[in-house]
N, C-alpha and C positions, 0 to 999 in steps of 0.2 A: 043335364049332361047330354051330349050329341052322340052320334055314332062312333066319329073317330075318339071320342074321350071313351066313351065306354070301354071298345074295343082294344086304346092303348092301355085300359089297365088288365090287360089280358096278354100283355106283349106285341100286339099287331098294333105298332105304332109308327110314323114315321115313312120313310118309303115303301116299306111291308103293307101299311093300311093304302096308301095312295096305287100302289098296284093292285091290290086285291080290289080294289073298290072301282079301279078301270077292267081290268076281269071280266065282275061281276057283269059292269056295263056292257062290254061288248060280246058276253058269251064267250065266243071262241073265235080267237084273232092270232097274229102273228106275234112276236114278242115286240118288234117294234115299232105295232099298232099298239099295243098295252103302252108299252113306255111312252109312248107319245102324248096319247089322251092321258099318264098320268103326269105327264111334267119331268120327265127322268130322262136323261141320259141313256141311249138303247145299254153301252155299256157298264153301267153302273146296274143296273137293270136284272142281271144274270145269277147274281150270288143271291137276291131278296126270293127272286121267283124259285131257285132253290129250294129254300128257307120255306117259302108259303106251298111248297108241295110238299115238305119233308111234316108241316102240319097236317095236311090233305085238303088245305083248302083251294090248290089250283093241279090239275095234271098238266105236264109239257109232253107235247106228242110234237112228230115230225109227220107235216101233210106236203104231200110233195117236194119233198127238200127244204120244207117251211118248216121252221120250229115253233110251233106255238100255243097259246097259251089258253086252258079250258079251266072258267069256273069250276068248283065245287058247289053243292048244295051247302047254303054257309050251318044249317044243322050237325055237318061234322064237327065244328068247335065243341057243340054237346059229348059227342062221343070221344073227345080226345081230351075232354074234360073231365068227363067219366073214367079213361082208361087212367089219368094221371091218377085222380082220387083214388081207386082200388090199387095202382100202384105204390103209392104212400101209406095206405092201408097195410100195405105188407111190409114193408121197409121201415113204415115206423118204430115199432121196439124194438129194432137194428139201432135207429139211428139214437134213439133216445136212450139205450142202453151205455152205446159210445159214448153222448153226451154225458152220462154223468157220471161214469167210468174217467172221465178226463178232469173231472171239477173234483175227484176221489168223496163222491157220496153215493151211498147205497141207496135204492130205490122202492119201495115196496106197495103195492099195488093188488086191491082188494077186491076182486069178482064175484057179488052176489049171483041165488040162484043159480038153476039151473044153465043160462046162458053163462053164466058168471063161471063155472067147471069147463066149460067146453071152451070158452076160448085158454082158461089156464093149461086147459091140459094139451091142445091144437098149438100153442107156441112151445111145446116142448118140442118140436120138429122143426124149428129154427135153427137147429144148433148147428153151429160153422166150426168148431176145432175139429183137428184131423188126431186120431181116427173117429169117425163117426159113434160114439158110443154113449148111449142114454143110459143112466144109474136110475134104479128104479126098486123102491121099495112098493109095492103093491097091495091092497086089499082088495079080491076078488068079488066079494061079499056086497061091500060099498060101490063098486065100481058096477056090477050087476044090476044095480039101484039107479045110481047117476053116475056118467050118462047111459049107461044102459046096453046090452049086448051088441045093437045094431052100428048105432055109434061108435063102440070102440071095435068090432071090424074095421069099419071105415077106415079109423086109428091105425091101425093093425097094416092095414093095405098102404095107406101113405108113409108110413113108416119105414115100409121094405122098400118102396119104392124110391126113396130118399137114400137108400143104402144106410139108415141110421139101424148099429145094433142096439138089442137090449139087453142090459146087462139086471137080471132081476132077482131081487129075492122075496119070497112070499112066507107068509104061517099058514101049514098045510089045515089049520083047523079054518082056516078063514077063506078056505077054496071052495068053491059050492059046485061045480062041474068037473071033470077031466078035460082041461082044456089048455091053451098058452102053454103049451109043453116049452121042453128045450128044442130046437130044432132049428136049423141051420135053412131050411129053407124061408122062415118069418125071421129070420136074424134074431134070435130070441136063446140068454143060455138063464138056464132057472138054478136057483136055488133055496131052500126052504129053511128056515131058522129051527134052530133047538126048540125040541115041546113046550117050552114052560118059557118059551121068548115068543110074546104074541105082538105083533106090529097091526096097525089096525088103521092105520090112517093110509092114505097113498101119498107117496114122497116120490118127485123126480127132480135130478141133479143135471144140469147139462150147463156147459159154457160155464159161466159166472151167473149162473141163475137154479134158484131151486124152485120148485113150484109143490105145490102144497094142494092137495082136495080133501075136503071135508066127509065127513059121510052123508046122508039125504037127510038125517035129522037138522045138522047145523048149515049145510047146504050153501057153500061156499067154494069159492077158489083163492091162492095165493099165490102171486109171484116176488120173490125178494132177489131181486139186483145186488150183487157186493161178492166180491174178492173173494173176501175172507170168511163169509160164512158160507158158502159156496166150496168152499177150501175145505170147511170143518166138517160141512156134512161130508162128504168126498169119504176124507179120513174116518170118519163115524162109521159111512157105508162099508167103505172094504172092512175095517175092521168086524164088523157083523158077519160079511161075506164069508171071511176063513170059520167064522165057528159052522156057517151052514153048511147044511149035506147036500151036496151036487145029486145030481136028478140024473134018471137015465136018459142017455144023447148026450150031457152035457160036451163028455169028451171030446165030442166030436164037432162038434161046434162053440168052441172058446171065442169071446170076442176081440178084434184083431186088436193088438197091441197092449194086452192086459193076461197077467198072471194066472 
């Protein structure tokens, strides 16, 4: 396979490759010295050279009332390769969520170990419905373990800065610090379940998605995709909520658009 094959399966095909590749040739020339060495029509010539900056592989500058055309180092196709990829990195279970939201099948999705928690629990901050508010049953205890105090900072910090609130309830026997209060400045309203209701696992409900972390013994993460179960925890959750006892600050920081 030659240059221009490679490159047209990359999109730079066609008069995009034929100008980028007079460019290259001439360094830095007028635009209708490009278009000429490459065969093109000056004005046909304008909307490509666009198109091949908006990549970064040519800048158009004006030298003297001359418009014209300066290669790129062609190593930028790397970096706009790279940007695409870690941009689809994040977009992906956006879009694959959509996708199978539309075919109406649930999705469920299994994250061993420890990297296997941190990305379940990093896509809880995904959440797109308005108003911003994570459901969150918590185990301090287990979450102290994996991922671990420094990491859920981190959590903690992206979280606020997301404006996503937390709406939490915890079992005060499974709290190992004075910590995650209620508090309006971390978007955070707490509340603690009946004594003899001990919840031990960590549950977060957001969008159409619940996500599920194990403790360090089983050392797992879960995401389940669907409507309806999504729905049920929901209902399961507030239900549990009214029997727990509000925490002091709660008052004062209720999260927006809920009871």
């Amino acid at each position: 396979m030659d240059i221009a094959s490679k490159l047209a399966s990359i999109g730079i095909s066609g008069i995009l490759y034929k100008l980028y590749a007079a460019a290259i040739e001439l360094g830095e020339a007028p635009i209708s010295a490009v278009a000429t060495r490459a065969g093109i029509v000056r004005t046909s010539a304008y909307n490509a050279l666009d198109r091949l900056e908006q990549e970064g592989l040519v800048t158009l500058k004006s030298r003297d009332g001359v418009r014209c055309v300066i290669a790129n180092d062609p190593t930028v196709l790397f970096e706009r390769l790279e940007g695409r990829r870690q941009m689809l990195n994040e977009l992906m279970p956006q879009l694959r969520s959509t996708y199978n939201r539309a075919l109406g099948k649930p999705q469920i999705r299994f994250y061993e170990g420890d990297q296997g928690i941190l990305t379940t629990l990093w896509d809880t901050l995904t959440i797109t419905s308005e108003p911003k508010v994570l459901r969150g049953i918590l185990s301090m205890n287990e979450l102290m373990q994996t991922p671990g105090m420094a990491e859920m900072d981190r959590f903690i910090q992206a979280r606020v800065s997301k404006g996503i609130w937390l709406k939490v309830i915890r079992s005060e026997q499974k709290d190992v610090e004075a910590i995650w209060p209620s508090t309006p400045a971390q978007l955070r309203e707490l509340r603690y379940t009946p004594p003899d209701m001990v919840l031990s696992m960590t549950t977060l409900i957001y969008d159409h998605r619940v996500c599920l972390i194990s403790s360090k013994k089983e050392n797992y993460g879960l995401i389940i995709e669907s409507d309806e179960f999504a729905t049920l925890q929901t209902v399961l959750f507030e239900a549990v909520w009214k029997l727990s006892r509000p925490t002091k600050g709660a008052d004062t920081c209720p999260a927006p658009g809920m009871p």
